[in-house]
N, C-alpha and C positions, 0 to 999 in steps of 0.2 A: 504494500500500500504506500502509495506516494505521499507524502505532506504537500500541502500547496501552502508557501508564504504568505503570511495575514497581519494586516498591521491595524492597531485598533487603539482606538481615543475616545475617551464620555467629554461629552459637549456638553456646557449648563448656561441657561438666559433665561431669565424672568424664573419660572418655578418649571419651566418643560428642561426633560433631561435626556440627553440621547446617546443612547450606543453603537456607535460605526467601525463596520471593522471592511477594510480596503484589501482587496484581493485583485495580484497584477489581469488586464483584462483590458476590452473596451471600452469602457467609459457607463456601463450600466446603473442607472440608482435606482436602488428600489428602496423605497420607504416603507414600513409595517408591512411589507408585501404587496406594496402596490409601484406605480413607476411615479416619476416625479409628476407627471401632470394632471395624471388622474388625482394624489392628493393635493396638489396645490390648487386644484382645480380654475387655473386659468389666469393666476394673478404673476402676471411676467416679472414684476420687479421681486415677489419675493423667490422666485425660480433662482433666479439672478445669484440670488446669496451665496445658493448651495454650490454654485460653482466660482466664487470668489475664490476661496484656497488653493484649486488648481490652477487657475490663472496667476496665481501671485510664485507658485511654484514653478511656472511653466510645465504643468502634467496633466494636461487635459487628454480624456480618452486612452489614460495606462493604467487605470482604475477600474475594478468594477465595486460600487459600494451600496454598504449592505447596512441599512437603519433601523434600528429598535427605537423608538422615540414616545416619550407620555408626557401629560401633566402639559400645562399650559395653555394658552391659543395655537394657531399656524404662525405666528407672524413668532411667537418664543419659543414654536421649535423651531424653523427653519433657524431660527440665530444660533439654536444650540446646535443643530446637524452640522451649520459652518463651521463651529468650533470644533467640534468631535472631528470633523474633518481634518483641518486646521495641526489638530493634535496627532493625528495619525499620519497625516504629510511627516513631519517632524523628529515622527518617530523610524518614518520609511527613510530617511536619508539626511543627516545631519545636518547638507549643505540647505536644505529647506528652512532650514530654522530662523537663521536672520531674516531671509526675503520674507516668512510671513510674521515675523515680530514685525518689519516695518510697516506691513497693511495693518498693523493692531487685531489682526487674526489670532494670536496664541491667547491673549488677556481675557479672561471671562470680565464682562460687563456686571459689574454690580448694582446696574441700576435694577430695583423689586419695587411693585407698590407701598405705598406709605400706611400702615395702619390709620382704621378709621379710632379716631379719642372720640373720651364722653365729652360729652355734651356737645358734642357738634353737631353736623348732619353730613360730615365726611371727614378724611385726614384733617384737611385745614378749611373748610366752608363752613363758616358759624348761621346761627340762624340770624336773619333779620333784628338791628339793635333799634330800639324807639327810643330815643332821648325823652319825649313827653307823651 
C-alpha cells in the first residue's frame, strides 16, 4: 500500500473552524463534500478567498483540497478555509512561509462579536435617554 503525501492546517475566523488537508493533485476543492460552488452558492468575491493562498504561493492547480468546516456563517468559514489553507501551504514547503506572512494569510484575525451587556439592547446600543 502506497502512502500518498498530505499536508494539513485548522483554519479559525469568527467562531467557524476548518480542517484542510492538501493532497499533491489538480487543483480540486471540495468542501463538507460538496465542490466550491455549489456551497458558496454563487457569491464570486467570497470564492475568491479560498484561492488567495495559492496565488500568494504561486500553487495554483498542485493541490487537491479536502475541507471539514463548522460553526459560523459562509462568509467565517470561507476566512477560516483561507487560513487552514494558508497553514498547510507552509507547512508543504518552507519557502511558502514569508510570501504568505506578507499577504497577512498565516495570522488568524481576532476580530469575534462583542458580547451583548445588561442593560442595553446590544454590545454598545443603549436605549433611548429622555432628559425630561
Amino acid at each position: 500500500m502506497t502512502s500518498v503525501i498530505q499536508y494539513y492546517g485548522t483554519g479559525r475566523r469568527k467562531t467557524a473552524t476548518a480542517r484542510v488537508r492538501l493532497i499533491p493533485g489538480t487543483g480540486t476543492v471540495k468542501i463538507n463534500g460538496r465542490t466550491i460552488e455549489d456551497y458558496v452558492g454563487g457569491r464570486y468575491g467570497l470564492e475568491k478567498l479560498v484561492a488567495q493562498p495559492f496565488a500568494a504561493a504561486e500553487a495554483q492547480g498542485r493541490f487537491d483540497v479536502f475541507v471539514t468546516v463548522c460553526g459560523g456563517g459562509i462568509a467565517g468559514q470561507l476566512g477560516a478555509i483561507r487560513h487552514g489553507i494558508a497553514r498547510a501551504l507552509a507547512e508543504a514547503s518552507p519557502q511558502n512561509r514569508p510570501l504568505l506572512r506578507v499577504d497577512g494569510l498565516l495570522t488568524r484575525d481576532p476580530r469575534v462579536k462583542e458580547r451583548k451587556k445588561y442593560g442595553r439592547k446590544r454590545a454598545r446600543k443603549r436605549f433611548q435617554f429622555s432628559k425630561r
